[in-house]
DRENVEXDREN-506085 format. One line per field, with one value per atom (N, C-alpha, C, CB): residue in three letters; x, y, z; residue number from 1. Coordinates in steps of 0.05 Angstrom, whole numbers, plus 5000, padded with zeros to 4 digits. Glycine has a CB too. Example, Ala and Ser with C-alpha at 12.3 -4.5 7.8 and 13.67 -1.06 7.14 Angstrom:
# residues 2
residuo <- (ALA/ALA/ALA/ALA/SER/SER/SER/SER)
xx <- (5264/5246/5264/5226/5257/5273/5258/5282)
yy <- (4886/4910/4934/4911/4955/4979/5001/4988)
zz <- (5156/5156/5156/5181/5142/5143/5157/5114)
num <- (1/1/1/1/2/2/2/2)
# end
This chain:
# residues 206
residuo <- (UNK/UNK/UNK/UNK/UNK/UNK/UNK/UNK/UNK/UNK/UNK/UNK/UNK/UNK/UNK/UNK/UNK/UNK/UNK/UNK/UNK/UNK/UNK/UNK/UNK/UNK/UNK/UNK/UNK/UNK/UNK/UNK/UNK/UNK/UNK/UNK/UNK/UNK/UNK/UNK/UNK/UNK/UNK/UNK/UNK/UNK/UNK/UNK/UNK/UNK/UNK/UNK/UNK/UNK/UNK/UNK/UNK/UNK/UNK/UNK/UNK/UNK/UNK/UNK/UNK/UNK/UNK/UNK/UNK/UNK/UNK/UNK/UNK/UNK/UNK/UNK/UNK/UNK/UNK/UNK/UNK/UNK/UNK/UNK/UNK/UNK/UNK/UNK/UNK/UNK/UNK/UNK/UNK/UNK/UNK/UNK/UNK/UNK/UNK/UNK/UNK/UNK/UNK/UNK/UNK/UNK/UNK/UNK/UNK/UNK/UNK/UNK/UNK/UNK/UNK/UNK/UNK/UNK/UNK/UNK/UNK/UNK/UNK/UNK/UNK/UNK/UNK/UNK/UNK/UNK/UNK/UNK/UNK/UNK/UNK/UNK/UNK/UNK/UNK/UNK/UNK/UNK/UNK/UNK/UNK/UNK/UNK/UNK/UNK/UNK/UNK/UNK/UNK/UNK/UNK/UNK/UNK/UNK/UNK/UNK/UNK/UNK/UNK/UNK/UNK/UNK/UNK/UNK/UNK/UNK/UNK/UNK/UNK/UNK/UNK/UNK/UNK/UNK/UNK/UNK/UNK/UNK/UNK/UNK/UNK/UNK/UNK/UNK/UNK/UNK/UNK/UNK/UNK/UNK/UNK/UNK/UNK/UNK/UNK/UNK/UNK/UNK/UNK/UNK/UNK/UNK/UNK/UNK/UNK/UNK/UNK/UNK/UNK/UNK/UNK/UNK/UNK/UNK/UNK/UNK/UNK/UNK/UNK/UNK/UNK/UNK/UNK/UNK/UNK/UNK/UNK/UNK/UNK/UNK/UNK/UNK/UNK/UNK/UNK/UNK/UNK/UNK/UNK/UNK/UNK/UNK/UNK/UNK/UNK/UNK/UNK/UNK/UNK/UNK/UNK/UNK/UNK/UNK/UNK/UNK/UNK/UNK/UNK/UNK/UNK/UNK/UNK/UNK/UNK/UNK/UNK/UNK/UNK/UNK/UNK/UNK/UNK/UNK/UNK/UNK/UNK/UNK/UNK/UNK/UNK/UNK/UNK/UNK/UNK/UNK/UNK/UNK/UNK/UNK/UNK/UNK/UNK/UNK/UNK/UNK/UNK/UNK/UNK/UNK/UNK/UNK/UNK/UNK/UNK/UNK/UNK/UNK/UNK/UNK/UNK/UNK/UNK/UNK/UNK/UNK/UNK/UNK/UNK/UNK/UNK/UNK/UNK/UNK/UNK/UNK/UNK/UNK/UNK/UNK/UNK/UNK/UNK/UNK/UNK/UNK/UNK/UNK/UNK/UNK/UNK/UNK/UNK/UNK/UNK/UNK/UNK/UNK/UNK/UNK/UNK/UNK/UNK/UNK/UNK/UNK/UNK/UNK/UNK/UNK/UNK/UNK/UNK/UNK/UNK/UNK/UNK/UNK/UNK/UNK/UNK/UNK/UNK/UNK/UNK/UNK/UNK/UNK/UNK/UNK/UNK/UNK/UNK/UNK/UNK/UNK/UNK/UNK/UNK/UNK/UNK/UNK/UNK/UNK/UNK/UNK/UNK/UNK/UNK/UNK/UNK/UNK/UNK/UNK/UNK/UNK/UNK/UNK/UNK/UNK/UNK/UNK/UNK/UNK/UNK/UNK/UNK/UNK/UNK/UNK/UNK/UNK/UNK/UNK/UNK/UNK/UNK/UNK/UNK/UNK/UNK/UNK/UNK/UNK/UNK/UNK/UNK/UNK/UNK/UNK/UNK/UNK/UNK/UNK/UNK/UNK/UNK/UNK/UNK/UNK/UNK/UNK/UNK/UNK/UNK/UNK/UNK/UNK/UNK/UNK/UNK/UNK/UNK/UNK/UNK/UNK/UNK/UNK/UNK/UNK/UNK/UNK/UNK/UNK/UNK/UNK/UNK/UNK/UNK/UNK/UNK/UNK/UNK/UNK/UNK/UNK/UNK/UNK/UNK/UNK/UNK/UNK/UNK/UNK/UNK/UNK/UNK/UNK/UNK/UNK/UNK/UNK/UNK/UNK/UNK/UNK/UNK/UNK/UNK/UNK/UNK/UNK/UNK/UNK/UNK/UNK/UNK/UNK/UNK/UNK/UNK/UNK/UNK/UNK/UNK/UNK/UNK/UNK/UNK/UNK/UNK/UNK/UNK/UNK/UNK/UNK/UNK/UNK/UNK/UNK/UNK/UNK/UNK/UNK/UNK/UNK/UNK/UNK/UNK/UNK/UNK/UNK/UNK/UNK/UNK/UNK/UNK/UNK/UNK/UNK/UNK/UNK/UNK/UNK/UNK/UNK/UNK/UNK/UNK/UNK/UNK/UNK/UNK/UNK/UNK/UNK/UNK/UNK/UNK/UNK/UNK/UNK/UNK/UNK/UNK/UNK/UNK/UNK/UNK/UNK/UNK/UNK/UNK/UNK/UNK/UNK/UNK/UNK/UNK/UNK/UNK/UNK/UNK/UNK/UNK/UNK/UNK/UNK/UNK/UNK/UNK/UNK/UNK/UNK/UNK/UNK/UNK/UNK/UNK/UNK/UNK/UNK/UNK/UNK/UNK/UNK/UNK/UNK/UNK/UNK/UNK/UNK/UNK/UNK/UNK/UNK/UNK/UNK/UNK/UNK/UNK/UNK/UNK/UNK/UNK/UNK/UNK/UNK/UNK/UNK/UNK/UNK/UNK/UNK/UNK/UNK/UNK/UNK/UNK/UNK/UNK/UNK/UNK/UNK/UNK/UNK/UNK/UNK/UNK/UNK/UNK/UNK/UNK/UNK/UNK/UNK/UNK/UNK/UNK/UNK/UNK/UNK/UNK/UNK/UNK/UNK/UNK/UNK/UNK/UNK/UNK/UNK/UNK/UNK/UNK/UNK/UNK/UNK/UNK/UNK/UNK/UNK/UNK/UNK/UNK/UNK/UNK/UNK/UNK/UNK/UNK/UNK/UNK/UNK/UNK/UNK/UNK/UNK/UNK/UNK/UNK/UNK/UNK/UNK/UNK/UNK/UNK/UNK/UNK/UNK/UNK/UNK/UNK/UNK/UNK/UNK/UNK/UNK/UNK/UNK/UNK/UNK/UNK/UNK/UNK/UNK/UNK/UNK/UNK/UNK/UNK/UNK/UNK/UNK/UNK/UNK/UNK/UNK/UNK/UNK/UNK/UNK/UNK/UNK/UNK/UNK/UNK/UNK/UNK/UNK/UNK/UNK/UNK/UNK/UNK/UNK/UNK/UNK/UNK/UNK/UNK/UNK/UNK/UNK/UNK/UNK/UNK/UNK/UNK/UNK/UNK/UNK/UNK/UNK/UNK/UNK/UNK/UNK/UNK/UNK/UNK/UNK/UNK/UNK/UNK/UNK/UNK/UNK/UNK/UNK/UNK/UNK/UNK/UNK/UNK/UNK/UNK/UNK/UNK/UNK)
xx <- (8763/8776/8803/8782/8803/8826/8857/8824/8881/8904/8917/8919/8943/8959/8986/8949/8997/9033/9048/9056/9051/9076/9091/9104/9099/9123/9133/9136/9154/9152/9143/9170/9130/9107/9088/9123/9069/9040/9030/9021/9023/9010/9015/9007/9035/9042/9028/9077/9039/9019/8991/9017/8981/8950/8942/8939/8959/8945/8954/8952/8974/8977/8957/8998/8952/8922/8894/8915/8892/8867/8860/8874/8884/8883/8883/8913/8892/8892/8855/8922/8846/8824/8809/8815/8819/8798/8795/8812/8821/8828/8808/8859/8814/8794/8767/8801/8760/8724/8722/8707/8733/8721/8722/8726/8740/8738/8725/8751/8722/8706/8679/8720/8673/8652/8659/8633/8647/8648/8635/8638/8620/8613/8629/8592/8637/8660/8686/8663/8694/8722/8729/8737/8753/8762/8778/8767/8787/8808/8842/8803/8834/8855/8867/8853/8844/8845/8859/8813/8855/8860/8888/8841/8900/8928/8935/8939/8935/8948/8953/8927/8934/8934/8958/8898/8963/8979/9004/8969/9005/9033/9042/9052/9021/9013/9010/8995/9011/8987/8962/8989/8943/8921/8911/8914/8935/8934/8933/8950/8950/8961/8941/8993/8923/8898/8888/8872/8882/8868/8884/8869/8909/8918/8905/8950/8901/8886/8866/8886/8846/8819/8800/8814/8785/8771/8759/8754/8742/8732/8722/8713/8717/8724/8702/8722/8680/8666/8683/8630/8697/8711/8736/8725/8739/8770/8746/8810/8723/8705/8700/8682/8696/8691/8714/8679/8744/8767/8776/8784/8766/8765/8754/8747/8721/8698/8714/8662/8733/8740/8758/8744/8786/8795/8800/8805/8782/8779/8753/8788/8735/8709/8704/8689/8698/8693/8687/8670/8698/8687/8703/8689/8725/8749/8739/8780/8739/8738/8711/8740/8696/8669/8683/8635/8693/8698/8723/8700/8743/8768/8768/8799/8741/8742/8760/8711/8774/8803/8778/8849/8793/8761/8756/8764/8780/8781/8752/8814/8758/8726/8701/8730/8696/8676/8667/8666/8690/8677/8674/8696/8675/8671/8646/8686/8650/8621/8613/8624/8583/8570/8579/8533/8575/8583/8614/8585/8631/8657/8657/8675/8643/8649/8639/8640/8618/8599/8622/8549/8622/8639/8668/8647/8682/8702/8703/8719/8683/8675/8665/8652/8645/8636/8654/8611/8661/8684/8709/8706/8719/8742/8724/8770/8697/8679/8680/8649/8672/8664/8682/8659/8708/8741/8743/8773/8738/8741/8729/8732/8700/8682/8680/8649/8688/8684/8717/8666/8731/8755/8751/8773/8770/8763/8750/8781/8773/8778/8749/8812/8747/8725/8699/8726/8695/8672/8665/8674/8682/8686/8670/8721/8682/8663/8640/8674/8640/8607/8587/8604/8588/8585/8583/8600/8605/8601/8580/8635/8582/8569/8543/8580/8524/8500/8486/8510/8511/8496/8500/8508/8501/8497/8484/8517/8482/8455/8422/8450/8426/8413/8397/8432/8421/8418/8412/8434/8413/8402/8431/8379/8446/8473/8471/8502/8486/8485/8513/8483/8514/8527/8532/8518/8540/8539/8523/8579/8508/8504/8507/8482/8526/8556/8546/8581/8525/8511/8519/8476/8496/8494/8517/8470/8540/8563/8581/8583/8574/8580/8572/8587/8540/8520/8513/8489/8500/8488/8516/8465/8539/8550/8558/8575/8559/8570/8535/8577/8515/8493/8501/8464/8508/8509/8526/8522/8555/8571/8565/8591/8543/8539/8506/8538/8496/8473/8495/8436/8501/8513/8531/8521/8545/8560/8537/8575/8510/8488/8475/8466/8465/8464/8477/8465/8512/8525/8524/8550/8522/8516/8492/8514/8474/8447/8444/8428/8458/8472/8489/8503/8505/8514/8497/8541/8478/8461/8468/8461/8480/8498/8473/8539/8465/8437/8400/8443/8391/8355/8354/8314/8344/8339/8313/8341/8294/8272/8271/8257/8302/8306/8317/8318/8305/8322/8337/8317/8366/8391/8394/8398/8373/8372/8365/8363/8348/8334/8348/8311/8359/8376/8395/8385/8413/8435/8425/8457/8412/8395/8389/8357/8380/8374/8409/8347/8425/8453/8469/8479/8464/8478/8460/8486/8435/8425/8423/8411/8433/8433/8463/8427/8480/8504/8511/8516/8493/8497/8476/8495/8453/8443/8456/8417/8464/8487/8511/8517/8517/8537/8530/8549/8508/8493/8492/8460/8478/8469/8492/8458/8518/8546/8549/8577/8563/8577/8568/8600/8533/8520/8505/8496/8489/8470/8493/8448/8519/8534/8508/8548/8501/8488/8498/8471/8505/8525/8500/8540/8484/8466/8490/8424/8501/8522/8546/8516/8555/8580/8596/8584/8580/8590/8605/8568/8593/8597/8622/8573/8645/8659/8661/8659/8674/8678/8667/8695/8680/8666/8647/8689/8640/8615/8585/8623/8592/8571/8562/8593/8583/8590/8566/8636/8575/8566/8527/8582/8537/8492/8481/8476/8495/8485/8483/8499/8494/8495/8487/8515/8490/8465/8439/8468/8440/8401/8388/8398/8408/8405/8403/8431/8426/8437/8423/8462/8406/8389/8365/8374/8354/8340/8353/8319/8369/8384/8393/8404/8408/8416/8392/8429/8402/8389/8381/8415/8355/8348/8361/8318/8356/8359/8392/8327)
yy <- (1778/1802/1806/1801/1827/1836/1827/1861/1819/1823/1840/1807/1856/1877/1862/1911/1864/1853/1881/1843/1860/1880/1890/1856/1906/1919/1945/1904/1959/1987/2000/1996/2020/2039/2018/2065/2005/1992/2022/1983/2039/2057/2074/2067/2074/2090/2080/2084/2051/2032/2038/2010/2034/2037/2069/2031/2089/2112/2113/2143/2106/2100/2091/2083/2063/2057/2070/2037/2075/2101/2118/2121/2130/2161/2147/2188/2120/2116/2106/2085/2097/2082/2109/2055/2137/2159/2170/2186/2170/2178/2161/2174/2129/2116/2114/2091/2121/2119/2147/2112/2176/2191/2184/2211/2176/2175/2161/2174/2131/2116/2102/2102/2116/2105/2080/2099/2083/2056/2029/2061/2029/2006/1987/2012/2009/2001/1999/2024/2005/2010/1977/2043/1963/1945/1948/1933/1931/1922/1935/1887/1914/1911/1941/1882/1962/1986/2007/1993/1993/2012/1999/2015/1974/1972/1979/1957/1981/1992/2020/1990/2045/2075/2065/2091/2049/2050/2041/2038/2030/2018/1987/2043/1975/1951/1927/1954/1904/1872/1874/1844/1875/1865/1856/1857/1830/1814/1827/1798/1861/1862/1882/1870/1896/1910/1895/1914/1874/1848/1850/1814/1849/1854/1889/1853/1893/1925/1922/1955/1910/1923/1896/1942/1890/1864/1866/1852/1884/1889/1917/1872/1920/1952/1964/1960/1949/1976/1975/1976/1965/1967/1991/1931/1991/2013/2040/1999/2039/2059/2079/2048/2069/2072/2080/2054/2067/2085/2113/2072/2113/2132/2162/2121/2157/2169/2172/2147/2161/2166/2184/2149/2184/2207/2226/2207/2229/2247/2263/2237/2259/2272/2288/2250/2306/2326/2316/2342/2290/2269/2272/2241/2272/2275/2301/2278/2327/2346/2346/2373/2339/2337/2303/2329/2290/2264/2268/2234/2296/2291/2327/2275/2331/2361/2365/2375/2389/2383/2397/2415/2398/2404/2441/2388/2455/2477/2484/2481/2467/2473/2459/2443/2440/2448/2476/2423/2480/2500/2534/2501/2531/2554/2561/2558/2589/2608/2593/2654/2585/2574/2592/2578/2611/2638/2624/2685/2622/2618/2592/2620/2573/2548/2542/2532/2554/2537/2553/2552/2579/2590/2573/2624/2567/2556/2518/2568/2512/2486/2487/2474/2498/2492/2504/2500/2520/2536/2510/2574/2497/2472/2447/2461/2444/2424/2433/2421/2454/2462/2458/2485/2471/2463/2437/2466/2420/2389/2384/2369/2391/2373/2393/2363/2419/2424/2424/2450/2401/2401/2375/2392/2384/2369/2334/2375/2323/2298/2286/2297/2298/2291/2296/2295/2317/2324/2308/2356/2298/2277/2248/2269/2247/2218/2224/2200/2239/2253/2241/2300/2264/2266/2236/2285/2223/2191/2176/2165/2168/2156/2167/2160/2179/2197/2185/2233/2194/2183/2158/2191/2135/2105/2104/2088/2122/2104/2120/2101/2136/2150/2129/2173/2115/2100/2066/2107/2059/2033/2020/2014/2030/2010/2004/2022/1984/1971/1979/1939/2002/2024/2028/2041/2024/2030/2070/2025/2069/2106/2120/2116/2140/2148/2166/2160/2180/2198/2187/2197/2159/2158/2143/2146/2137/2128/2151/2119/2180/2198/2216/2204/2227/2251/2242/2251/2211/2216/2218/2188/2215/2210/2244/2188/2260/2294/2304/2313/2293/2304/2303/2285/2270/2262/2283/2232/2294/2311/2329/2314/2341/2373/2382/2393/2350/2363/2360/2340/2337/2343/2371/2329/2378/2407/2432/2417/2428/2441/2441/2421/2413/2407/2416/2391/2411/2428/2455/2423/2471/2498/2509/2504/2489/2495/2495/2478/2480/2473/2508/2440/2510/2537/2564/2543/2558/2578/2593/2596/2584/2600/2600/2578/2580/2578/2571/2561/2575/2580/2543/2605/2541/2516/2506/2509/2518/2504/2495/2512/2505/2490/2463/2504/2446/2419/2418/2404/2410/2403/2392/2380/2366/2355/2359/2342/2380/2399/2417/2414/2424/2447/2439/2469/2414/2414/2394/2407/2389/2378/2403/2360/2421/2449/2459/2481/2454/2472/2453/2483/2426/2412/2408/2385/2408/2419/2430/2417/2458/2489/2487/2514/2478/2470/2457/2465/2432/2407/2418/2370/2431/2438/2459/2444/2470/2506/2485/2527/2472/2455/2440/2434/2427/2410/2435/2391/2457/2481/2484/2504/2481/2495/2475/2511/2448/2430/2408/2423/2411/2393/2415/2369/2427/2454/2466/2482/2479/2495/2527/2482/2531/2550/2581/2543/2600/2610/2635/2609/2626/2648/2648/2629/2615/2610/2602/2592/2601/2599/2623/2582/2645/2671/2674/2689/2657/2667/2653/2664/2664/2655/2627/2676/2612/2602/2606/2602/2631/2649/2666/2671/2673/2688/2657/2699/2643/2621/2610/2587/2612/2604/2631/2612/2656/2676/2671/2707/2666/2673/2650/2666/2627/2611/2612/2591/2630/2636/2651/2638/2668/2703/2694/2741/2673/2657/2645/2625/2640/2610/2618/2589/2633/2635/2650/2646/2674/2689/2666/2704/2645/2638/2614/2636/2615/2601/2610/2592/2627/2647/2657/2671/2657/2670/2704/2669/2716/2739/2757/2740/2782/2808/2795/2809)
zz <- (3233/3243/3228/3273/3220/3208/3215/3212/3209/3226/3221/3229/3241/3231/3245/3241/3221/3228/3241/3189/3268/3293/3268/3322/3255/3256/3245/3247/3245/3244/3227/3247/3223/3210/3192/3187/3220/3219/3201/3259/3231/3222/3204/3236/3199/3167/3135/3162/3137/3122/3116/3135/3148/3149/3139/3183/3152/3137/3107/3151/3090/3058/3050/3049/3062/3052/3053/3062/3068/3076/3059/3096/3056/3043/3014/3051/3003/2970/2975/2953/2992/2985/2986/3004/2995/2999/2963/3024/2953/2935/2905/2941/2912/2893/2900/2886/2920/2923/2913/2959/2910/2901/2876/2908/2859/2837/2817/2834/2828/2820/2832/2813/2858/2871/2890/2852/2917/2930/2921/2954/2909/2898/2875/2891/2854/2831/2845/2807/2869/2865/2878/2884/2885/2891/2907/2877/2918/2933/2918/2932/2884/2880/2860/2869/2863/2851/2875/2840/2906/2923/2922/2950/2923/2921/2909/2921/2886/2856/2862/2826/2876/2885/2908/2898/2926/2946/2942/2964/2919/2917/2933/2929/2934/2946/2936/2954/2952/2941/2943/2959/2937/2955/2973/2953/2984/3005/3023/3009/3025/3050/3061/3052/3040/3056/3080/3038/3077/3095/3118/3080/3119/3142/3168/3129/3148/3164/3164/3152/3143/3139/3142/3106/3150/3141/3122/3157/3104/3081/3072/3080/3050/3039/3053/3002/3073/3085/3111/3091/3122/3148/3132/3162/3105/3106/3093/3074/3085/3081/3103/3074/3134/3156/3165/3168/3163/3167/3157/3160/3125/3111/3130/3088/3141/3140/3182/3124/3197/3214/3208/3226/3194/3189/3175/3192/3149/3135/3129/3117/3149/3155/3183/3155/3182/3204/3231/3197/3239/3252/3280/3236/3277/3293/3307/3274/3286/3308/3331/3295/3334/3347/3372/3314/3358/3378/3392/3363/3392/3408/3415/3387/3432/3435/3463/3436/3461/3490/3516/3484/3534/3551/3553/3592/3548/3544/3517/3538/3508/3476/3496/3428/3513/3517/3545/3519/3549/3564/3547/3592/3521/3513/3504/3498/3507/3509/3477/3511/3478/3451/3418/3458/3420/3392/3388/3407/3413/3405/3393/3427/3407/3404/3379/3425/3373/3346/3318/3343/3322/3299/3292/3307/3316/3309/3305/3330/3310/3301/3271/3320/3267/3248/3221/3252/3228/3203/3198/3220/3223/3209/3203/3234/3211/3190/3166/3195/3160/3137/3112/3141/3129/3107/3099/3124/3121/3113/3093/3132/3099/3081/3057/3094/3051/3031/3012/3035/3020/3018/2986/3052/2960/2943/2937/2936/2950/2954/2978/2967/2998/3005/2999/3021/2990/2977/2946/2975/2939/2915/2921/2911/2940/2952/2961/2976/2978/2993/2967/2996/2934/2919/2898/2920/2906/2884/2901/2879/2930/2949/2944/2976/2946/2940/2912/2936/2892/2864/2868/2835/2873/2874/2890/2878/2921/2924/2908/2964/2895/2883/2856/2877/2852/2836/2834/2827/2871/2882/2887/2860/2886/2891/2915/2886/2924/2950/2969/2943/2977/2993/3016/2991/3032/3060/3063/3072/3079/3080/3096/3078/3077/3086/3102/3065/3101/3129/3154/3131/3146/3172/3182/3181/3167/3183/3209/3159/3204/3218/3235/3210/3216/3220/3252/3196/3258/3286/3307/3295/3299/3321/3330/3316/3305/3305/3322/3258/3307/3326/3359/3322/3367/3394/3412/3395/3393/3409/3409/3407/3387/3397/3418/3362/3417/3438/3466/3441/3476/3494/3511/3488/3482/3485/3495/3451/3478/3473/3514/3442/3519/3541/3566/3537/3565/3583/3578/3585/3565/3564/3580/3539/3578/3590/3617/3581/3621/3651/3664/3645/3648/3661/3658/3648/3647/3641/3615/3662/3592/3578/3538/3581/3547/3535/3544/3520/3532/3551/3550/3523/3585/3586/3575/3608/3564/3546/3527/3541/3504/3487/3494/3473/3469/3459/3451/3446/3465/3463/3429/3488/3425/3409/3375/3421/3381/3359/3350/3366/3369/3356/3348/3370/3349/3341/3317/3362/3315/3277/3263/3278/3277/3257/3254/3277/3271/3257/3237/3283/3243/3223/3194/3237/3196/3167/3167/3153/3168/3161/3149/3192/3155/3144/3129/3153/3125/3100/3090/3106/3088/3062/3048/3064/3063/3055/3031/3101/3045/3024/3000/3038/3008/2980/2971/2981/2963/2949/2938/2964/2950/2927/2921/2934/2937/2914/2905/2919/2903/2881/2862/2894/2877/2857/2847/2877/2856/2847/2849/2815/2870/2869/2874/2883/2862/2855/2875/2819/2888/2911/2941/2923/2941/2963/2958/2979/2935/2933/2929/2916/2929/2934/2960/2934/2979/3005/3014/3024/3022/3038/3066/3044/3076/3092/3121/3087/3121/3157/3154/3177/3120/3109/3116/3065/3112/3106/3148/3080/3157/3193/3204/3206/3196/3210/3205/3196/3177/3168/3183/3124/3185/3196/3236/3181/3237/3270/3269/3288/3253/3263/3257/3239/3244/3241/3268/3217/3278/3296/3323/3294/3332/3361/3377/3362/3363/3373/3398/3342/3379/3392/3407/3379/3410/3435/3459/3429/3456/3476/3492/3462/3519/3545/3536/3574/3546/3538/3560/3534/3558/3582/3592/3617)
num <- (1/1/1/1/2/2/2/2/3/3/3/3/4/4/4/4/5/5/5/5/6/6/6/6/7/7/7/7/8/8/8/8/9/9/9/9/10/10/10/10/11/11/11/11/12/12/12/12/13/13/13/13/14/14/14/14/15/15/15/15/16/16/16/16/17/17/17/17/18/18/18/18/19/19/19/19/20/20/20/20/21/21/21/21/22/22/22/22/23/23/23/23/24/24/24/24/25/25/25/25/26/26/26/26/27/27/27/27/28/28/28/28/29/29/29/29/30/30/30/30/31/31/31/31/32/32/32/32/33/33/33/33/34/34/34/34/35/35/35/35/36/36/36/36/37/37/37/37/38/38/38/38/39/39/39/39/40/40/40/40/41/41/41/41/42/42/42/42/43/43/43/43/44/44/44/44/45/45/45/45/46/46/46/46/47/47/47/47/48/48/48/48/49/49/49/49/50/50/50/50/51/51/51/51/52/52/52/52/53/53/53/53/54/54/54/54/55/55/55/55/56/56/56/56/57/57/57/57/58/58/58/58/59/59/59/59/60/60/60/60/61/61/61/61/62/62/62/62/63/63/63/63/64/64/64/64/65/65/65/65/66/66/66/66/67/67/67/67/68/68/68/68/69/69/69/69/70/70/70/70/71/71/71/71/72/72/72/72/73/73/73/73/74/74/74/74/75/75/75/75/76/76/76/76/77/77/77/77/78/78/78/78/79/79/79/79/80/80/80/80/81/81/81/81/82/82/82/82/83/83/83/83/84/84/84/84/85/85/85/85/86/86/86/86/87/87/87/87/88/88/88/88/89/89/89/89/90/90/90/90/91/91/91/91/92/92/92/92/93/93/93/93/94/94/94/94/95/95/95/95/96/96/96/96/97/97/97/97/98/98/98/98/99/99/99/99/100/100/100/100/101/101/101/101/102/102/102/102/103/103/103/103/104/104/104/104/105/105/105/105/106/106/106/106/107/107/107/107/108/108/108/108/109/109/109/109/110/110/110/110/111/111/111/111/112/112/112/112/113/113/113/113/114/114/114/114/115/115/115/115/116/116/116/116/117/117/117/117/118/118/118/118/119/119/119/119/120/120/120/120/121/121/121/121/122/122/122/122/123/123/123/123/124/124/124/124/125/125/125/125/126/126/126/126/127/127/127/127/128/128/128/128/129/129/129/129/130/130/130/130/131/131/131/131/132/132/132/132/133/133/133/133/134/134/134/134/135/135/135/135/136/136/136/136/137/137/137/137/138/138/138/138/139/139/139/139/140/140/140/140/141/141/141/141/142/142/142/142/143/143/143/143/144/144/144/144/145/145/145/145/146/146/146/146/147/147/147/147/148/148/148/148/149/149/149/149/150/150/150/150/151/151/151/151/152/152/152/152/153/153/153/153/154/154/154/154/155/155/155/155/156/156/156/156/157/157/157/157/158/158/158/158/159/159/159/159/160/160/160/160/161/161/161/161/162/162/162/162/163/163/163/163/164/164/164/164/165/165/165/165/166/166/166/166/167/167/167/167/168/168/168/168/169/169/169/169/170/170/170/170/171/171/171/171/172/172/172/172/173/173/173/173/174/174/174/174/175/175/175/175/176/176/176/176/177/177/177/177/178/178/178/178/179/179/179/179/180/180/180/180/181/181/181/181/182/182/182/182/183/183/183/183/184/184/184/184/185/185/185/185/186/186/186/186/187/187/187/187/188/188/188/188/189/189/189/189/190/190/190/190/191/191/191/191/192/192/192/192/193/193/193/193/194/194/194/194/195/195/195/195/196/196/196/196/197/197/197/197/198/198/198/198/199/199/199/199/200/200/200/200/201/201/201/201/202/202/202/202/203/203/203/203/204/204/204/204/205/205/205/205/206/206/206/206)
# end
């Protein structure tokens, strides 16, 4: 287990390190990068990562806690879940979208993919996040169904796999294809097609 020395700005430390180890895994890949490559980006020893991290997939997983769309789905205030679904999904998915289509993260998305593409021995960076964003939005999906605010015959669970790949493939298409069919589209242009596709058959009829 990791240790962290009592003293003032732990956490300052710990996010310096974070954000340099976000910085060298996009650049050089999680598998190539080191320890002693993420101190060198931090202005650091080596030694003293260890004090935060127990090993580079424990500060990979720190990374992928606060610089991945992860946060907003795991710290929703209770005012978001009681909002009407149209409200809630547009304004969720539009500050996912910023994140992950945000340079620096989409850099790693992008190095992580080609190594394991290529057999490297990787942690997979999906699934370090994807089921847990599924878990919060059937639930959200679920309480809605409960108020009547969507048709109770749908699956909570289905549907919220069809909106999150309707969104991560919308993204692979621009920033691996560079498919210039969707990178035309705007931010709240890309949110809308994907909800005027979707919501229809969610929503309660008459």
């Amino acid at each position: 287990m990791a240790r962290r020395p009592k003293t003032e700005g732990t956490e300052d430390r710990r996010e310096q390190i974070i954000n340099a180890a976000l910085r060298v895994f996009a650049r050089k890949g999680f598998a190539r990068a080191t320890n002693k490559d993420i101190a060198r980006e931090a202005g650091i020893t080596p030694g003293l990562i260890y004090y935060y991290f127990a090993d580079k997939e424990a500060l990979l997983q720190a990374v992928i806690e606060i610089h991945s769309p992860l946060h907003l789905f795991e710290q929703l205030e209770p005012a978001q879940w009681d909002a009407p679904p149209p409200e809630f999904l547009r304004a969720t998915l539009l500050q996912a979208l910023d994140i992950i289509e945000s340079e620096q993260v989409f850099s790693l998305i992008r190095t992580v993919l080609s190594e394991l593409l290529h057999g490297a021995e990787t942690p997979l960076l999906p699934g370090l996040f994807l089921p847990r964003v599924i878990d919060v939005l059937q639930r959200y999906l679920r309480l809605q169904q409960t108020k009547g605010a969507l048709r109770a015959e749908i699956s909570a669970e289905e549907a919220a796999q069809v909106l999150l790949s309707a969104m991560m493939g919308l993204v692979m298409r621009r920033q691996l294809l560079r498919d210039a069919s969707v990178l035309r589209y705007s931010h709240e242009e890309l949110v809308s097609l994907v909800l005027k596709t979707i919501l229809p058959g969610l929503l309660p009829t008459g």
